[in-house]
C-alpha positions as CSV (number, residue, x, y, z in Angstrom):
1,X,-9.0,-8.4,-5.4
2,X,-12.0,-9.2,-3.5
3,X,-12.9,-9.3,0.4
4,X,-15.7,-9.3,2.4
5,X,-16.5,-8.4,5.9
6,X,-18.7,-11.1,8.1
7,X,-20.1,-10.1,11.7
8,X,-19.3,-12.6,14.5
9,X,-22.4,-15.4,12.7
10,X,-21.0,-15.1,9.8
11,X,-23.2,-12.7,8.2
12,X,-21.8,-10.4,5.7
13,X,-21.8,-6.7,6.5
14,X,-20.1,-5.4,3.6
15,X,-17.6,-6.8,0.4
16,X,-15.4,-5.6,-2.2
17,X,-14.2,-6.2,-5.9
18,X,-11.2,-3.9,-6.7
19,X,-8.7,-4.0,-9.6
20,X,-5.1,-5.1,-8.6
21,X,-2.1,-3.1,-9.0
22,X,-0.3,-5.1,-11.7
23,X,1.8,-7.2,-9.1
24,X,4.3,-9.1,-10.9
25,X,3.7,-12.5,-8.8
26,X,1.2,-14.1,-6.7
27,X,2.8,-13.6,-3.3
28,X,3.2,-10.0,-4.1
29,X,-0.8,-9.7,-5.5
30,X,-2.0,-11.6,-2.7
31,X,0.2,-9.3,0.3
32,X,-1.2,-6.4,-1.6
33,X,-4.8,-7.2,-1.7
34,X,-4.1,-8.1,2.3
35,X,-2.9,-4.6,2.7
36,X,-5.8,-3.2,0.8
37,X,-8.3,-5.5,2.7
38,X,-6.7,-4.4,6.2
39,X,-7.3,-0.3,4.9
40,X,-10.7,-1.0,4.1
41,X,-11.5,-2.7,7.4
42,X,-9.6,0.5,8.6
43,X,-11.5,2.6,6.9
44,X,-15.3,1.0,7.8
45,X,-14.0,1.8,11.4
46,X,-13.9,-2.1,12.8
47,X,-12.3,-3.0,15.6
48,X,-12.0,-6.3,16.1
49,X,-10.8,-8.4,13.0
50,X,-10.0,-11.8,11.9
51,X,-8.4,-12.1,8.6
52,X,-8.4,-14.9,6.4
53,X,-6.6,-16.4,3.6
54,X,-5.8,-18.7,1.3
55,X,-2.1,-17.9,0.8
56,X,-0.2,-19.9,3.0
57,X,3.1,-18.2,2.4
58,X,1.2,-14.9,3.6
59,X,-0.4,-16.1,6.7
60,X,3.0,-17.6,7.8
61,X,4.9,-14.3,6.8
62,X,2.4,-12.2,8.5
63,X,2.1,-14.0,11.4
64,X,5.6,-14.7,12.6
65,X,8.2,-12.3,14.4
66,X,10.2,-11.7,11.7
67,X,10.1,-11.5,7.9
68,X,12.3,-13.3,5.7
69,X,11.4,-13.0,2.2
70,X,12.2,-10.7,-1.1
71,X,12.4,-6.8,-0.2
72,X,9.0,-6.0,-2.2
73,X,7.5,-8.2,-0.2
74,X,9.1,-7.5,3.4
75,X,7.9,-3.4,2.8
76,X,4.4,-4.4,1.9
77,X,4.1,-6.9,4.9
78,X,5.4,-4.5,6.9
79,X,2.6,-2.0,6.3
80,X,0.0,-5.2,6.8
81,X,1.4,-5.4,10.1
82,X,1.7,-1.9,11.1
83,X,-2.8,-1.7,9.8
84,X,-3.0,-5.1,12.1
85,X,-1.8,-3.0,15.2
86,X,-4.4,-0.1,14.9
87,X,-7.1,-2.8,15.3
88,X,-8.0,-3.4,18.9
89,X,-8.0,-6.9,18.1
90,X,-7.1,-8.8,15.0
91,X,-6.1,-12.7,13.6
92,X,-4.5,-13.6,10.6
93,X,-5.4,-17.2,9.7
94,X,-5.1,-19.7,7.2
95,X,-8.6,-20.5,5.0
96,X,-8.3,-23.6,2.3
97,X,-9.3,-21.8,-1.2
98,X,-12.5,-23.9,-1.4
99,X,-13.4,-21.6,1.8
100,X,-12.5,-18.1,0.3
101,X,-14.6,-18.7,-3.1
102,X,-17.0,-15.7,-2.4
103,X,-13.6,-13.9,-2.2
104,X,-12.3,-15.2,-5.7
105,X,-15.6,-14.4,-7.3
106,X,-15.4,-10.5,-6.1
107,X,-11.9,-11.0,-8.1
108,X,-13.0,-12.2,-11.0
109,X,-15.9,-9.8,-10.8
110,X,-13.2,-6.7,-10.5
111,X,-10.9,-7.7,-13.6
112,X,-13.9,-6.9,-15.8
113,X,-15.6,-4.3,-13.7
114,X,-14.8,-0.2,-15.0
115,X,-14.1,1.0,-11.4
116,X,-14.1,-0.6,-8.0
117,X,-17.2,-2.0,-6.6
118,X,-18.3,-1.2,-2.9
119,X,-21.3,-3.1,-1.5
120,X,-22.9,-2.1,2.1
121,X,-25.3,-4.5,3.9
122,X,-27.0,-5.6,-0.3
123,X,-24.4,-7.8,-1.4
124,X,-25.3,-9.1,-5.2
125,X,-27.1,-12.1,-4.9
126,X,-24.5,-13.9,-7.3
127,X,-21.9,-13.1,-4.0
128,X,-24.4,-14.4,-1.5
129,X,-25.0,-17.6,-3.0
130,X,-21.4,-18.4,-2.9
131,X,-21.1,-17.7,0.5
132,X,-23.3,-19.7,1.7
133,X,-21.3,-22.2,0.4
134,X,-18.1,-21.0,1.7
135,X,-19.3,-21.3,5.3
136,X,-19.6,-25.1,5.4
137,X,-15.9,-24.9,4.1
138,X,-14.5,-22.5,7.2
């Protein structure tokens, strides 16, 4: 999985490439890799979020008052929401995938990777050049 954090102008602060947890389908990888994001943000100590995604299914799920879906998938959407409520302030939104390709390149990046990679404020410049793409897409 891969995530990064932007400030308010869209800079970004910090990103991520981690190796996924052998989720057996999509939805179930990409409400993992949510959960996992929403820990990190957690731990880097923000407090106002906004979360995007390119997983429609997700961002619907997450964002409405109840959850009706498969029971691996309600449990791990539940833990997204209970790591949404410790943030002061926090959005789940919907992002088309040709916005979220810095994201997908931190994935790729992780499935060959030996352990997970942590940047702060030096992002690779392989990252960077993708997002600059990304935010004429958001």
């Amino acid at each position: 999985m891969g995530a990064l954090a932007r400030n308010h102008a869209g800079e970004v602060l910090a990103a991520m490439a981690c190796k996924g947890q052998g989720a057996v389908d999509a939805e179930v990888a990409e409400a993992c890799s949510l959960r996992r994001a929403l820990q990190w943000a957690h731990s880097l100590t923000f407090r106002r979020i906004v979360v995007e995604s390119d997983c429609t299914t997700i961002v619907s799920a997450i964002t409405s008052e109840t959850l009706k879906m498969n029971s691996s998938l309600v449990l791990i959407l539940l833990d997204c929401k209970a790591l949404l409520a410790s943030f002061e302030s926090c959005r789940v939104q919907h992002v088309r995938r040709v916005g979220n390709a810095a994201a997908h390149e931190l994935a790729r990046r992780a499935l060959s990777a030996e352990a997970d990679e942590f940047w702060m404020d030096v992002i690779p410049a392989t990252i960077m050049s993708i997002v600059t793409g990304d935010m004429h897409h958001i």
